[in-house]
Backbone as XML, in Angstrom:
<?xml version="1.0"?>
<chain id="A" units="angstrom">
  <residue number="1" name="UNK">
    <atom name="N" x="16.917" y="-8.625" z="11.785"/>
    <atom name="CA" x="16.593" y="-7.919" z="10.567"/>
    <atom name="C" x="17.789" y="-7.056" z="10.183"/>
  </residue>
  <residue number="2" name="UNK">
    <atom name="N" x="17.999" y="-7.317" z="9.088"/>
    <atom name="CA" x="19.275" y="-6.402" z="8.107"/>
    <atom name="C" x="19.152" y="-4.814" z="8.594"/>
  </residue>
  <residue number="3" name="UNK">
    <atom name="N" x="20.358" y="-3.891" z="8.423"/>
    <atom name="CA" x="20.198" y="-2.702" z="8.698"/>
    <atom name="C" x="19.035" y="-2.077" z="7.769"/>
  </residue>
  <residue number="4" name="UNK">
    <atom name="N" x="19.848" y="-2.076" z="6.674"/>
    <atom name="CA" x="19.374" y="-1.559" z="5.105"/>
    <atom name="C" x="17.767" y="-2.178" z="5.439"/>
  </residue>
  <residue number="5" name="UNK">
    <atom name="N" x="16.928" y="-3.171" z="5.553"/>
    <atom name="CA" x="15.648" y="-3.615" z="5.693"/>
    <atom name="C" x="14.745" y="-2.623" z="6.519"/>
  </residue>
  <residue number="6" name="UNK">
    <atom name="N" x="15.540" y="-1.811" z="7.669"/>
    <atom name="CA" x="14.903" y="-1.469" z="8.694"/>
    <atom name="C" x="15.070" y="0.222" z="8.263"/>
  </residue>
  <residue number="7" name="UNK">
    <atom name="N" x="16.160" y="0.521" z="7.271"/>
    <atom name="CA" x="16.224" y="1.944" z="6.853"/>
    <atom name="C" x="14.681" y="1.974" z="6.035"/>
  </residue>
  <residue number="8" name="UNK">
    <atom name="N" x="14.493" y="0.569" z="5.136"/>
    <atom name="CA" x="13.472" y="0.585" z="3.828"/>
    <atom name="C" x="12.108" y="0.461" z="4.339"/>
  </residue>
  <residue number="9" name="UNK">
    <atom name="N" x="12.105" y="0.047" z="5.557"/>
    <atom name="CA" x="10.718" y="-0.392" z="6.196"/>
    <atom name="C" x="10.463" y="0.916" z="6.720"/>
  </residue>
  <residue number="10" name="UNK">
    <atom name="N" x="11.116" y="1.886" z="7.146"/>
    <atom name="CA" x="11.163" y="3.444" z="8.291"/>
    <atom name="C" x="10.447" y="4.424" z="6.303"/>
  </residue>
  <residue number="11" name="UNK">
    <atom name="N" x="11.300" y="3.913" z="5.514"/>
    <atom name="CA" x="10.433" y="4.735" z="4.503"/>
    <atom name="C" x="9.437" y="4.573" z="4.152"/>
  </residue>
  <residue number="12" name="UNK">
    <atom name="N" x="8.882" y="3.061" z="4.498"/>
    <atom name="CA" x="7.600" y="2.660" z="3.868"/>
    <atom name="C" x="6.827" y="3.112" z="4.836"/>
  </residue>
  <residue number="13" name="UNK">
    <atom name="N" x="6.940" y="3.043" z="5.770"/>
    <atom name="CA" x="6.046" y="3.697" z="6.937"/>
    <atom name="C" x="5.937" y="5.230" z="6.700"/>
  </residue>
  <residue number="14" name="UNK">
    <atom name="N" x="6.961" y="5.878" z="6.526"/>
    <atom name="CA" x="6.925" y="7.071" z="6.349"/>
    <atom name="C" x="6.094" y="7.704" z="5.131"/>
  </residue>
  <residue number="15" name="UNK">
    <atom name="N" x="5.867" y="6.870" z="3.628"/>
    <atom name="CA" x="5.088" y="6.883" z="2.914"/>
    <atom name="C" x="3.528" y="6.566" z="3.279"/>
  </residue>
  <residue number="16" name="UNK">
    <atom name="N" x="3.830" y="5.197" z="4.259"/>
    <atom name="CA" x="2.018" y="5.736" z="4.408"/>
    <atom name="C" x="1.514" y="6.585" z="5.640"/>
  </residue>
  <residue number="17" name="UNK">
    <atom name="N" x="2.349" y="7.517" z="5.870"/>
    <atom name="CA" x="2.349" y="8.658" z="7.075"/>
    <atom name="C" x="1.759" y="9.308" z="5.833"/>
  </residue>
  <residue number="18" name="UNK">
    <atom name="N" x="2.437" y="9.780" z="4.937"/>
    <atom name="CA" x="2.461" y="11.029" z="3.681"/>
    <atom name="C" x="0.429" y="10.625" z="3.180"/>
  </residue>
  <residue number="19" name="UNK">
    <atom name="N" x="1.009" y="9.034" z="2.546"/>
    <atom name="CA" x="-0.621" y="9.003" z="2.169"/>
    <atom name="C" x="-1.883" y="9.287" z="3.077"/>
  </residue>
  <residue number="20" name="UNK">
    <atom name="N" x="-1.948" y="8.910" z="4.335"/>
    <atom name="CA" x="-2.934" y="9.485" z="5.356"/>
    <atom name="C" x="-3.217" y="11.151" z="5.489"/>
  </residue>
  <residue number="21" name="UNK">
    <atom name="N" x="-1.556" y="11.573" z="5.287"/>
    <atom name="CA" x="-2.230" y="13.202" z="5.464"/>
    <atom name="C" x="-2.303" y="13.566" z="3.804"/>
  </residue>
  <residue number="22" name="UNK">
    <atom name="N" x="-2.333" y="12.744" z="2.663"/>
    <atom name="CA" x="-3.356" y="13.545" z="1.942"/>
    <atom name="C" x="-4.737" y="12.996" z="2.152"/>
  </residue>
  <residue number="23" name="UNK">
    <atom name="N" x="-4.593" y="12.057" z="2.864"/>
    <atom name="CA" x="-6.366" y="11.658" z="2.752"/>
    <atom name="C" x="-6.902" y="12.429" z="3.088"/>
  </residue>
  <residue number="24" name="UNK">
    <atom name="N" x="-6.333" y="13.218" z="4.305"/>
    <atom name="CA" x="-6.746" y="14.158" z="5.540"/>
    <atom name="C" x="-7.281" y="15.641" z="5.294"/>
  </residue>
  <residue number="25" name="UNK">
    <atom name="N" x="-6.168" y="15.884" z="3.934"/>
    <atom name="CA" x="-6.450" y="16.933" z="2.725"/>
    <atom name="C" x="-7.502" y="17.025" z="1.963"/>
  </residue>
  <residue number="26" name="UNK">
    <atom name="N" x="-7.891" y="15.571" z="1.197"/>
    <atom name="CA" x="-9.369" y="15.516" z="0.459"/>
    <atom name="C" x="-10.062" y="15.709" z="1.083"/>
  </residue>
  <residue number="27" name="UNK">
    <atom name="N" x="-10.429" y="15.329" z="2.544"/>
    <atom name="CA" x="-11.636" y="15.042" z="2.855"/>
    <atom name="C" x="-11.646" y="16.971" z="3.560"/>
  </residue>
  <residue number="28" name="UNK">
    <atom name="N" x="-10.826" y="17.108" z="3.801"/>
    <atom name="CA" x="-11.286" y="19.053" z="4.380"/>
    <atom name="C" x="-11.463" y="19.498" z="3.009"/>
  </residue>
  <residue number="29" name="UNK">
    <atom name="N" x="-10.819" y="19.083" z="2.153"/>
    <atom name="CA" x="-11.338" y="19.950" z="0.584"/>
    <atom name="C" x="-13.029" y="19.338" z="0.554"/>
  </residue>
  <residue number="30" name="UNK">
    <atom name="N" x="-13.152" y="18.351" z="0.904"/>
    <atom name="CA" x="-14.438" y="17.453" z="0.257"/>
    <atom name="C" x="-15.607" y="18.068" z="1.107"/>
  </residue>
  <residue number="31" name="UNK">
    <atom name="N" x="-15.191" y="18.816" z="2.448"/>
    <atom name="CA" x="-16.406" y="19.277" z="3.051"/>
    <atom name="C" x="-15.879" y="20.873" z="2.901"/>
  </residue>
  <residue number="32" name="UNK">
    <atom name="N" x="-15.520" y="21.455" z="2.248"/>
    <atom name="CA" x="-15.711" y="22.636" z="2.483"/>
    <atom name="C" x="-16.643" y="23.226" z="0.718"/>
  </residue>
  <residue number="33" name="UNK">
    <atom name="N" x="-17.102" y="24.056" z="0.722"/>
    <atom name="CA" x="-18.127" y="24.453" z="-0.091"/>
    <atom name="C" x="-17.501" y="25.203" z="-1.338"/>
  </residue>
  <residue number="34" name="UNK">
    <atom name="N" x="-17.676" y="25.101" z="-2.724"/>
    <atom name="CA" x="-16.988" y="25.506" z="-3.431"/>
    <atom name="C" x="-17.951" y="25.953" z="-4.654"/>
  </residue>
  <residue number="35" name="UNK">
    <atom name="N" x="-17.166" y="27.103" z="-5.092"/>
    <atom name="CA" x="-18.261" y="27.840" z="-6.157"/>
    <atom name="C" x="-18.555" y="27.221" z="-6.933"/>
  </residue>
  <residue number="36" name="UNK">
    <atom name="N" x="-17.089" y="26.039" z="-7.877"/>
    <atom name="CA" x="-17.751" y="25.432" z="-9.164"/>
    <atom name="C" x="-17.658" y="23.784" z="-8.863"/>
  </residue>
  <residue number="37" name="UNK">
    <atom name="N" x="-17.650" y="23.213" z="-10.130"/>
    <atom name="CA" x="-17.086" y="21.770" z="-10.042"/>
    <atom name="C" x="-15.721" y="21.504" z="-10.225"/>
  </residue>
  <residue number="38" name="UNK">
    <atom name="N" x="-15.299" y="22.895" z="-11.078"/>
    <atom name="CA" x="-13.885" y="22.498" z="-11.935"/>
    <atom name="C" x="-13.295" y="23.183" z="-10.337"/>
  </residue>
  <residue number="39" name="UNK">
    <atom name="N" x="-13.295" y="24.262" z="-9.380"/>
    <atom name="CA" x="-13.114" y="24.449" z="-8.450"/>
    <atom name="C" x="-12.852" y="23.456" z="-7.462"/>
  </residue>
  <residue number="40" name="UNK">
    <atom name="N" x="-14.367" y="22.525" z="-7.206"/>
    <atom name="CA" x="-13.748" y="21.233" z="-6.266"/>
    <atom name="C" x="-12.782" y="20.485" z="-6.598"/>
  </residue>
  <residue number="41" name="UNK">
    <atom name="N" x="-12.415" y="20.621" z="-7.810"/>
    <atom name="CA" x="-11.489" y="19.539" z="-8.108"/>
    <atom name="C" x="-9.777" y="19.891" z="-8.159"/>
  </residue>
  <residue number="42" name="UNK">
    <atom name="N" x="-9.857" y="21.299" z="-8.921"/>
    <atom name="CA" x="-8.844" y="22.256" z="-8.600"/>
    <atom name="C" x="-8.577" y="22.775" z="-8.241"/>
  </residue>
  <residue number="43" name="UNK">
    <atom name="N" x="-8.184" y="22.614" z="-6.704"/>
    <atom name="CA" x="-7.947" y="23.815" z="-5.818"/>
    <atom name="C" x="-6.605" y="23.069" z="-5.137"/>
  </residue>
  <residue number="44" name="UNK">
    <atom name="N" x="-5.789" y="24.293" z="-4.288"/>
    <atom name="CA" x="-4.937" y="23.324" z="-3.700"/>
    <atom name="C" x="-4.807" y="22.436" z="-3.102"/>
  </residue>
  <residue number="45" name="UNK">
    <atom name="N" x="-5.678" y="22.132" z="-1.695"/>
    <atom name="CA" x="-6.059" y="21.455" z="-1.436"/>
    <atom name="C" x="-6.056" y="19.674" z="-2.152"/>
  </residue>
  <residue number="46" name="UNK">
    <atom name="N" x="-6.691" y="19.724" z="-3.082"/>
    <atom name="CA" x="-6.745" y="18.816" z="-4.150"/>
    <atom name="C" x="-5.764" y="18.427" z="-5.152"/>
  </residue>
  <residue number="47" name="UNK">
    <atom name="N" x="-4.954" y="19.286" z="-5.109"/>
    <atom name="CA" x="-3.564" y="18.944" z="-6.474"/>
    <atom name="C" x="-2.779" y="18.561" z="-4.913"/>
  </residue>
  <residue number="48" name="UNK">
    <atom name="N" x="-2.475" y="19.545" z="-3.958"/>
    <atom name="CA" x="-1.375" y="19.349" z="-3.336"/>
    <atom name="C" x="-1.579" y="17.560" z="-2.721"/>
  </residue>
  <residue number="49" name="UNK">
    <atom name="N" x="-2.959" y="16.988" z="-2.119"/>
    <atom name="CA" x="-3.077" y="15.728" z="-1.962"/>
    <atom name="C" x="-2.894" y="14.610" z="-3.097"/>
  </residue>
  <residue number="50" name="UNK">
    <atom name="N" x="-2.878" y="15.181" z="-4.377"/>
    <atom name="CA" x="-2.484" y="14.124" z="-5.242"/>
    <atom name="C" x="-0.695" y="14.155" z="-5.175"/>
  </residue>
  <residue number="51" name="UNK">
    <atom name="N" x="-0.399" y="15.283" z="-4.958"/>
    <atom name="CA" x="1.023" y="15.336" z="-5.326"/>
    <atom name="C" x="1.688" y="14.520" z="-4.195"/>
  </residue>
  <residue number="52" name="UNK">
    <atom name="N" x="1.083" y="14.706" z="-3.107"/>
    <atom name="CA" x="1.265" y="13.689" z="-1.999"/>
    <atom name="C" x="1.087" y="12.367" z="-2.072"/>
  </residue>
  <residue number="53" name="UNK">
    <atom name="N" x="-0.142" y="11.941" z="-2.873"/>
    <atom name="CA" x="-0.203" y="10.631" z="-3.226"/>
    <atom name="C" x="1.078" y="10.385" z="-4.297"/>
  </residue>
  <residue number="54" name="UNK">
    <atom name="N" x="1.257" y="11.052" z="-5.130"/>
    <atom name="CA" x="2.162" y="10.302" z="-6.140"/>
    <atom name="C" x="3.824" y="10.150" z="-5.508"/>
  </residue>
  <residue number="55" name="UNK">
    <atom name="N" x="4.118" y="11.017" z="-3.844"/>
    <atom name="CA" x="5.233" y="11.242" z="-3.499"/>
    <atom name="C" x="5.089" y="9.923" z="-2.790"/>
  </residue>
  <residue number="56" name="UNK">
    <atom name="N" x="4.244" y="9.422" z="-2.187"/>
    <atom name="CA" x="3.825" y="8.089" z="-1.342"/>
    <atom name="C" x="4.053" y="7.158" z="-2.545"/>
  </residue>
  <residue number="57" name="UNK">
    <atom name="N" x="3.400" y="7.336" z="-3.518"/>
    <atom name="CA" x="3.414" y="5.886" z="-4.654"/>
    <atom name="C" x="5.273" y="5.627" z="-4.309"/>
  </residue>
  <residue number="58" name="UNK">
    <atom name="N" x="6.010" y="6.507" z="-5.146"/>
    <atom name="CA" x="7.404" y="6.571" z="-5.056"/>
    <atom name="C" x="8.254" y="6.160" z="-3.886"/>
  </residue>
  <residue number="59" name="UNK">
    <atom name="N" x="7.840" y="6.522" z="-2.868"/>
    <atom name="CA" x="8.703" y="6.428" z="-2.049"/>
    <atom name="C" x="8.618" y="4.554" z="-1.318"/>
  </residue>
  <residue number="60" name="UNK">
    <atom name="N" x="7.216" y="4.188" z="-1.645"/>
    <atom name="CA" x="6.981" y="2.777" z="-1.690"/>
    <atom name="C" x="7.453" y="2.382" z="-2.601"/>
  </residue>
  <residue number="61" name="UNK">
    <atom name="N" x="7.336" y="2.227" z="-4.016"/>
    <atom name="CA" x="8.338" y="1.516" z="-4.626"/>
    <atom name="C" x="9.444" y="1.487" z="-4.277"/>
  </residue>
  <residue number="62" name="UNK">
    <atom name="N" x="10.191" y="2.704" z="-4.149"/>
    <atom name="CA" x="11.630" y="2.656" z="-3.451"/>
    <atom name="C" x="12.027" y="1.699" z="-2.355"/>
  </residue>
  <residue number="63" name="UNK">
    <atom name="N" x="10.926" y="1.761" z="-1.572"/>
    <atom name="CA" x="11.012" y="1.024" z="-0.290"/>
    <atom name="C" x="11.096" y="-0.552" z="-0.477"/>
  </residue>
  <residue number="64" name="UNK">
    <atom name="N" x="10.119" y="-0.858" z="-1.759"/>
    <atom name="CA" x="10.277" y="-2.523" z="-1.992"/>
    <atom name="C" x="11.200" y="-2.904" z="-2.281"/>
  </residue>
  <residue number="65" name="UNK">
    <atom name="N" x="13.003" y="-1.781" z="-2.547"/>
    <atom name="CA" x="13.729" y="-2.194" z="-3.264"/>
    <atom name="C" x="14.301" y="-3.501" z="-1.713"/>
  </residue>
  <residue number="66" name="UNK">
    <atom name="N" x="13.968" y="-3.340" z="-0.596"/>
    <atom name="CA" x="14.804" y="-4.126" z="0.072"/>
    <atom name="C" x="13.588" y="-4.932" z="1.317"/>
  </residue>
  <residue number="67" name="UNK">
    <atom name="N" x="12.787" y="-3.967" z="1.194"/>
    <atom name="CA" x="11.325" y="-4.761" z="2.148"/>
    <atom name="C" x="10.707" y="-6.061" z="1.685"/>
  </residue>
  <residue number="68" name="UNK">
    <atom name="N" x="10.756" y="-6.763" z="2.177"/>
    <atom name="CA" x="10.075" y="-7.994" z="1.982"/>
    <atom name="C" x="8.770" y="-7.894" z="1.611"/>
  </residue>
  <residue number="69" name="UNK">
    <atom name="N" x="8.368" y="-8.491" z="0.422"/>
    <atom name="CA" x="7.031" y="-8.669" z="0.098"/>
    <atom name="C" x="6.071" y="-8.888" z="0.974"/>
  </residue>
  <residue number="70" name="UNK">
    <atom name="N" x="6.381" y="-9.649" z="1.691"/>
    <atom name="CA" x="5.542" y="-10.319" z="3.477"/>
    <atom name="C" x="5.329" y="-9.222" z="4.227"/>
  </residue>
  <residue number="71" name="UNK">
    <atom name="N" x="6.154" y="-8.594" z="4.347"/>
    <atom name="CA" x="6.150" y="-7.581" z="5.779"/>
    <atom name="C" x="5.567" y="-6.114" z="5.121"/>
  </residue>
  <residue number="72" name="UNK">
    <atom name="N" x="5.434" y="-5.981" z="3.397"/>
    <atom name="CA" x="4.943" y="-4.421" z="3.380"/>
    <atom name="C" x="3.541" y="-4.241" z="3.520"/>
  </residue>
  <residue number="73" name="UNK">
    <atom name="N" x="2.378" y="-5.481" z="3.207"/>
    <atom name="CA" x="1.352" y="-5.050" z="3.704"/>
    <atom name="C" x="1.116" y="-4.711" z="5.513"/>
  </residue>
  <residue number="74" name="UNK">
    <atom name="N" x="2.345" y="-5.392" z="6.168"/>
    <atom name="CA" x="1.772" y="-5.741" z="7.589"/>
    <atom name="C" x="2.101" y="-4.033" z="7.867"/>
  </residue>
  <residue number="75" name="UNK">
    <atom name="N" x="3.304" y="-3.113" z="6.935"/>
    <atom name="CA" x="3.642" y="-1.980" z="7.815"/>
    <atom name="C" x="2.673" y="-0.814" z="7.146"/>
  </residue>
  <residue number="76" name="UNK">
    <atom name="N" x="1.891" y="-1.149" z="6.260"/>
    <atom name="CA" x="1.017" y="-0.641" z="5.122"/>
    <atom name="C" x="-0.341" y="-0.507" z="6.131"/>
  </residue>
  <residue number="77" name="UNK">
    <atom name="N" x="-0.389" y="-1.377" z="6.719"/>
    <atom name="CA" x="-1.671" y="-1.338" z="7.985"/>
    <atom name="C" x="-1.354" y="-0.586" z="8.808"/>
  </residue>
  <residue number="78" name="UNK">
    <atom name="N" x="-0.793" y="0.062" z="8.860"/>
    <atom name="CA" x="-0.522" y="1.666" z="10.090"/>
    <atom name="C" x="-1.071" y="2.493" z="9.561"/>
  </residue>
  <residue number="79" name="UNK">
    <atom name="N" x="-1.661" y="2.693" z="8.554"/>
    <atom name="CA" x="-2.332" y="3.708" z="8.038"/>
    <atom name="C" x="-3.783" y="3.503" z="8.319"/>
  </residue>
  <residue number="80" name="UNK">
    <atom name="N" x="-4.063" y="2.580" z="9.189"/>
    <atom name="CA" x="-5.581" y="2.860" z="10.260"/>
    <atom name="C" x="-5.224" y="3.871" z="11.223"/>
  </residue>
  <residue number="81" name="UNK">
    <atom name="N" x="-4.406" y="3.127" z="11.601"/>
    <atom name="CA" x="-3.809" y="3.830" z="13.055"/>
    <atom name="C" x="-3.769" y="4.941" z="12.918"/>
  </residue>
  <residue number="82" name="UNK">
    <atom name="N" x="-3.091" y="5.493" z="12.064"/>
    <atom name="CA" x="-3.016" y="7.292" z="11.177"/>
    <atom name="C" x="-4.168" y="7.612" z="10.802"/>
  </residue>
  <residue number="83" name="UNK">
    <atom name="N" x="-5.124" y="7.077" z="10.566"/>
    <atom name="CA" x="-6.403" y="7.477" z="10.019"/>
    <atom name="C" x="-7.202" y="7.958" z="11.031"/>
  </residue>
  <residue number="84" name="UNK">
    <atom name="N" x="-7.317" y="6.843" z="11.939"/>
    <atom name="CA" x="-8.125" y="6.963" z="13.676"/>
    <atom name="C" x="-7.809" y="8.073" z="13.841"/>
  </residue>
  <residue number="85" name="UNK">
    <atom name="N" x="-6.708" y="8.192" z="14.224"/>
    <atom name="CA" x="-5.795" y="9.859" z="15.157"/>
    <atom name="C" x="-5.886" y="11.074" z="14.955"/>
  </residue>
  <residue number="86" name="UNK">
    <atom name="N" x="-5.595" y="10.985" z="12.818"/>
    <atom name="CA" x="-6.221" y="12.217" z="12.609"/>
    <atom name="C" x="-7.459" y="12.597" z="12.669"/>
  </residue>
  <residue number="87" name="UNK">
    <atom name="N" x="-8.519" y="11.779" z="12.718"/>
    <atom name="CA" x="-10.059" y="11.602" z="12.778"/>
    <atom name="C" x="-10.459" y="12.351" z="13.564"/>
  </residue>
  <residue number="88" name="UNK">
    <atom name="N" x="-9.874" y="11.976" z="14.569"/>
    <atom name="CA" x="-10.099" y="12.291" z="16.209"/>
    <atom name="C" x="-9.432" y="14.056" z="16.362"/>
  </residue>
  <residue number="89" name="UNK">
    <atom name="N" x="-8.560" y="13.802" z="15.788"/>
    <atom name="CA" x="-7.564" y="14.970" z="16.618"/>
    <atom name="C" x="-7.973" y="16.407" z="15.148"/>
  </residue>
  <residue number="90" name="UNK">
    <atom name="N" x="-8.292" y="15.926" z="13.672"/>
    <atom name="CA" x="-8.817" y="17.051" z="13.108"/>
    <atom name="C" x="-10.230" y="17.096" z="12.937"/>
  </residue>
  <residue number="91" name="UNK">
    <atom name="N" x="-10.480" y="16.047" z="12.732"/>
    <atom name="CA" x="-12.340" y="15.746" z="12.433"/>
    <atom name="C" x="-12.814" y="15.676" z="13.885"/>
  </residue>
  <residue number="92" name="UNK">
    <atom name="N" x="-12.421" y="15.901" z="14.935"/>
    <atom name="CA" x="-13.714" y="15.356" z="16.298"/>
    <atom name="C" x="-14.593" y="14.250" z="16.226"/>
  </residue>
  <residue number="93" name="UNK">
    <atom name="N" x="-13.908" y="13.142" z="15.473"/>
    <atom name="CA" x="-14.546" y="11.913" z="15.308"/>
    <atom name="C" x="-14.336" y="11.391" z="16.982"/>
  </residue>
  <residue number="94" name="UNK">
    <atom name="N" x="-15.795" y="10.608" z="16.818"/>
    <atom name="CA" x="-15.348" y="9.443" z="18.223"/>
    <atom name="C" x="-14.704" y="8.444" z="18.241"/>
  </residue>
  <residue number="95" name="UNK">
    <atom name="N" x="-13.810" y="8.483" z="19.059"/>
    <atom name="CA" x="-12.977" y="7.168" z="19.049"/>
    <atom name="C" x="-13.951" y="5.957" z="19.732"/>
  </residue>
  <residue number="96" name="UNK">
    <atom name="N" x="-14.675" y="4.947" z="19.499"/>
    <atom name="CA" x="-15.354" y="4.318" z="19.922"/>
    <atom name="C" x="-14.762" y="2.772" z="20.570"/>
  </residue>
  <residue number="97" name="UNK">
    <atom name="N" x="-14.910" y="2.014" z="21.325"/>
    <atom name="CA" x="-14.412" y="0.937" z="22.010"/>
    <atom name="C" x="-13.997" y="-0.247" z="20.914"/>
  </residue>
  <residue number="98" name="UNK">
    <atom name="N" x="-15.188" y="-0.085" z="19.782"/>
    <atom name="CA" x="-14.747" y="-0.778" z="18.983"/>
    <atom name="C" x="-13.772" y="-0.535" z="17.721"/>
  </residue>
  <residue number="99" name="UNK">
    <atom name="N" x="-13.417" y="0.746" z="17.816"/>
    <atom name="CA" x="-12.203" y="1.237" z="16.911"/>
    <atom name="C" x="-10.944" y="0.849" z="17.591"/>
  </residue>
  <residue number="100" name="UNK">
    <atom name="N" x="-10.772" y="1.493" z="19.269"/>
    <atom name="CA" x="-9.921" y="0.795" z="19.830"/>
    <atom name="C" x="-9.614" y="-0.179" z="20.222"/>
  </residue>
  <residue number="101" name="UNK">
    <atom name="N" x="-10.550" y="-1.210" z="19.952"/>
    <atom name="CA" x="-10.143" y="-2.869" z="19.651"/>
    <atom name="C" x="-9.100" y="-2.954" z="18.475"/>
  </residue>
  <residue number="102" name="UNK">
    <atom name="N" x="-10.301" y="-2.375" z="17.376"/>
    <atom name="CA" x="-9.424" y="-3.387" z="15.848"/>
    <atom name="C" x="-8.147" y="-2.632" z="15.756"/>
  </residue>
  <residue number="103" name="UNK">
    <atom name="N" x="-8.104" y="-1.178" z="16.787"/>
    <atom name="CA" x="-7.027" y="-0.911" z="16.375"/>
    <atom name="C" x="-5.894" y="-1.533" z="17.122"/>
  </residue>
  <residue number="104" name="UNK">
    <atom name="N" x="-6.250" y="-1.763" z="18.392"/>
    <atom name="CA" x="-5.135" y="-3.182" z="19.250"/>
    <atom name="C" x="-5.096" y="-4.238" z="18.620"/>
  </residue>
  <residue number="105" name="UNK">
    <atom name="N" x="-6.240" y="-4.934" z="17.236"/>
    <atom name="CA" x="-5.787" y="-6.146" z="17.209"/>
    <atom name="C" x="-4.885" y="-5.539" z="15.708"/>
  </residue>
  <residue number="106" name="UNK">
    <atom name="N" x="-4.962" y="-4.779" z="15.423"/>
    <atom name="CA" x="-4.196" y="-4.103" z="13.916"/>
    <atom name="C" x="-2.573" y="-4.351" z="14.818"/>
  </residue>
  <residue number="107" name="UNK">
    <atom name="N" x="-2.115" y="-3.028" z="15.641"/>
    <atom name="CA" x="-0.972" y="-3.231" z="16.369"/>
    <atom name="C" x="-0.590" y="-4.125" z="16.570"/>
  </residue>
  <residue number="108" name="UNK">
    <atom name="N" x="-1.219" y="-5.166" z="17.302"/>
    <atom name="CA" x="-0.808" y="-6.601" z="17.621"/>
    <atom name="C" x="-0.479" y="-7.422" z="16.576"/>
  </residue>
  <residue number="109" name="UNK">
    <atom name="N" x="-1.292" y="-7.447" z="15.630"/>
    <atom name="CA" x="-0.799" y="-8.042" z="14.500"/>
    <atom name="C" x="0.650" y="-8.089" z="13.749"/>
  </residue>
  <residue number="110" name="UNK">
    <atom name="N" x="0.781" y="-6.226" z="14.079"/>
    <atom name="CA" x="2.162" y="-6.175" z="13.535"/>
    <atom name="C" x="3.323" y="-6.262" z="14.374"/>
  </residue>
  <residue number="111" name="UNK">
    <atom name="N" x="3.364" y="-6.376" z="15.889"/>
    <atom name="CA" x="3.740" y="-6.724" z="16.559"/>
    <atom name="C" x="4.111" y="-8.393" z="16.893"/>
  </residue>
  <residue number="112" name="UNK">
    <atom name="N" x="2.753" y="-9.118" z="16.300"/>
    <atom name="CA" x="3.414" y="-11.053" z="16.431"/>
    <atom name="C" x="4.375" y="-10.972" z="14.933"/>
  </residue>
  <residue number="113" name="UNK">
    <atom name="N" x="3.905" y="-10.520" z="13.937"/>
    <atom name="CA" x="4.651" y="-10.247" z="12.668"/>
    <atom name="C" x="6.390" y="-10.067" z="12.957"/>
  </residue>
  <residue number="114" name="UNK">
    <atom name="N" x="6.468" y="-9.148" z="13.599"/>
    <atom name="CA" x="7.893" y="-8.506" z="14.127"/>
    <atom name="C" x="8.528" y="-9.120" z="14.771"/>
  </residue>
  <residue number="115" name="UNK">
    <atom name="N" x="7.780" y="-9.635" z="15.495"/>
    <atom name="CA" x="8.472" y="-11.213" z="16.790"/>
    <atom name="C" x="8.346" y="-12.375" z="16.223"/>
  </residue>
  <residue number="116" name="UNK">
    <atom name="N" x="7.730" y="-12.683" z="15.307"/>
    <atom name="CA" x="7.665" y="-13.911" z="15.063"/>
    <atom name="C" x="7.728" y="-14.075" z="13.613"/>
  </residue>
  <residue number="117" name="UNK">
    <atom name="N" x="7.695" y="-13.341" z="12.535"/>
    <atom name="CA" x="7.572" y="-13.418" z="11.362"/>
    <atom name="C" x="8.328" y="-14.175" z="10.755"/>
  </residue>
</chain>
């Protein structure tokens, strides 16, 4: 794999690092209790995760300038993996046997991808 491919693939990953922790943002805005409606919607919490989403939109386009069409959904699927972790590690979600399956067969996936693509 080209240098430049592996700089563009480290950003695309890094974009859907960004998009997971605004998800991570809505959903603590989404359970915490708020006086109005125009409140739930405007608070920081809530602008700062969009602004995060729109820094993720960007930085993926950028990234397609040299990533292969093929390979950006496969690095686009790490954002389970990011999802699980923070789950666990801010929400006290259970990590259950069957999360840590799909999430070995998610890894693996992008792993025969990488070796064999």
């Amino acid at each position: 794999m080209e240098n430049s491919v592996l700089i563009y693939s480290g950003i695309l990953l890094g974009s859907v690092f960004v998009s997971a922790i605004s998800q991570v943002m809505l959903k603590i805005s989404a359970s915490r209790p708020h006086e109005s409606a125009i409140r739930e919607y405007a608070n920081p919490l809530v602008v700062g995760a969009y602004a995060l989403f729109v820094v993720s939109t960007l930085l993926t386009v950028f990234a397609y300038r040299e990533v292969p069409l093929s390979l950006g959904p496969v690095l686009e699927s790490t954002s389970y993996v990011y999802v699980t972790i923070f789950g666990a590690l801010i929400f006290h979600e259970r990590v259950t046997a069957k999360k840590l399956l799909a999430l070995a067969l998610i890894v693996g996936g992008i792993c025969t991808f990488a070796l064999l693509g």
